[in-house]
N, C-alpha and C positions, 0 to 999 in steps of 0.2 A: 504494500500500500504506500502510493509517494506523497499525496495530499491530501489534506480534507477539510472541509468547511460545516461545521457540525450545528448545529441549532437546537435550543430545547424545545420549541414551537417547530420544527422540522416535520413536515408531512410526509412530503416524497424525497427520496435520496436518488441521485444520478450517478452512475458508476462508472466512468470512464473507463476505457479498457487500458492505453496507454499516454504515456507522452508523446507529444510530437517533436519536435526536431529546437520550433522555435519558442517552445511553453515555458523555457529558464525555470521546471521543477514547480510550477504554477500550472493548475488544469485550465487549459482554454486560453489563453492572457494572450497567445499569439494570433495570426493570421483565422487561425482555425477558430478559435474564439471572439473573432472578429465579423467572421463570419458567421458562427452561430447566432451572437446575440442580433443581428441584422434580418437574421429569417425569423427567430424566435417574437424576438422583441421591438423588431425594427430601429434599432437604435445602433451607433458604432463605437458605442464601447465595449472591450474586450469582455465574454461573459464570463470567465472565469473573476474579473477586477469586480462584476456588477452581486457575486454571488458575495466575494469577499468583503466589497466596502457597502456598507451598510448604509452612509450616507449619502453614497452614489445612487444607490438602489430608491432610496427616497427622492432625491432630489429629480430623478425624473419621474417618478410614478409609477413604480411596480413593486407594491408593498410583499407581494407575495414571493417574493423573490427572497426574501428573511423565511419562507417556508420552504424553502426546497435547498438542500444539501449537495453539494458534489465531492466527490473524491476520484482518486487517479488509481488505477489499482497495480500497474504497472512501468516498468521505465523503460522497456523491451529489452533490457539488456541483462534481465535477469538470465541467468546458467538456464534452465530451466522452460522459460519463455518459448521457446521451439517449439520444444516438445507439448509444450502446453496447447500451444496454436494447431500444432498438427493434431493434437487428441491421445500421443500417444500413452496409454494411462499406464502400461507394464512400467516402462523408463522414470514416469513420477512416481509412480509407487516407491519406488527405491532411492529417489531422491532427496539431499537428505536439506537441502535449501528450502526445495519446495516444503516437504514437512513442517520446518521453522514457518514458510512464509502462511501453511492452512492452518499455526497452531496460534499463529499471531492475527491473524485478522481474525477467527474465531474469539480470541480475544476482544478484538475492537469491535464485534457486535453485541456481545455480552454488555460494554462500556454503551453502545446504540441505544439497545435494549432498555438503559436502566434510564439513559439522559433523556433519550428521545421518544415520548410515553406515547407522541401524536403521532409517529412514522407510521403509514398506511401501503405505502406503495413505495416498491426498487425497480426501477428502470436501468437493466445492464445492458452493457451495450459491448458488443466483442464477444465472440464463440470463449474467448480464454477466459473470459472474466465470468461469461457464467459457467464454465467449468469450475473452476475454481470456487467459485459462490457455492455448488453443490457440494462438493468434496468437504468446502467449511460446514454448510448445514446437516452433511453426517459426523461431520466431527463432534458439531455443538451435542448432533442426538446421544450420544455418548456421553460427554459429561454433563450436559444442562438439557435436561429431554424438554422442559418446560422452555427457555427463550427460546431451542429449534423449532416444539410448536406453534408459536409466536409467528417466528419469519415466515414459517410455511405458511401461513396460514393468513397472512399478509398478500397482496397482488405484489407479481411478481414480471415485469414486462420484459422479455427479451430481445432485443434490437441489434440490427447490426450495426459493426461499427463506426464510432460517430464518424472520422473522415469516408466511410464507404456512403452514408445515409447524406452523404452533403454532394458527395461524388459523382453519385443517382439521383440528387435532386431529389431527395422523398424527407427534405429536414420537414414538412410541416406533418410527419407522423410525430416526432418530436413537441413542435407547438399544441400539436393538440393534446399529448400530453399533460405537459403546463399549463394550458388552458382549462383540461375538465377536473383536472388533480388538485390544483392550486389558482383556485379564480384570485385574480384581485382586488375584487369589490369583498372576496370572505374576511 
């Protein structure tokens, strides 16, 4: 996990699959997030900067933007990352990175769980990240059967990744998202 923008009023969480080239370890803050917030929101400021500063987020008028979360799940440059993208699951099984990285973000939903009491909906975006997402929610059923029910039992939207959905022109499955998840007049 390389960022995250947490909220205790946080409805939906956005899950980024990776970094991209020009994100400087910030989800979204470049090009790509320039472009999101412009189909999203119509506006040009970078959505990663509009998720973070709170009084950005105000000062144009999208309150609900203090409701919705993002995080980076990846930097592609994890050992591991490959194999993850291909699916190969024999090779992660045995790996001992990857293990660390599903014992730690199990970790950081546990920490969701207890902060974030209104999270409703996860929108992941990348074949690797909701692999990964599953692999942590068997994990959690193992030690916390109760917040794995939680998540499960939460909407759970799969999408592909955000530079392939901007790539194909299909960001407004994205807006609509934000729009029925998190209105701005709520």
């Amino acid at each position: 996990m390389v960022q995250l923008s947490l909220k205790r009023k946080m409805k939906v969480l956005l899950v980024m699959d990776r970094l991209q080239d020009d994100d400087f370890g910030i989800p979204l803050c470049g090009h790509l997030g320039l472009k999101l917030a412009h189909q999203l929101l119509e506006e040009s400021i970078p959505f990663g900067r509009l998720i973070h500063d709170q009084t950005v987020a105000e000062a144009i008028g999208h309150p609900y933007l203090k409701r919705i979360g993002v995080e980076t799940m990846f930097t592609g440059d994890e050992s591991y990352y490959q194999d993850l993208l291909l699916g190969n699951r024999q090779t992660l099984s045995t790996d001992e990175d990857y293990y660390k990285t599903v014992q730690r973000y199990a970790k950081h939903l546990l920490a969701v769980h207890s902060k974030c009491t209104k999270l409703h909906t996860i929108v992941l975006f990348g074949r690797s990240t909701q692999r990964l997402f599953s692999d942590v929610l068997t994990r959690l059923e193992e030690e916390n059967e109760h917040v794995a029910t939680t998540f499960q039992n939460m909407t759970i939207l799969k999408m592909p990744a955000v530079s392939r959905m901007i790539r194909d022109e299909r960001i407004h499955q994205i807006r609509q998202v934000v729009i029925e998840l998190a209105p701005s007049h709520v």
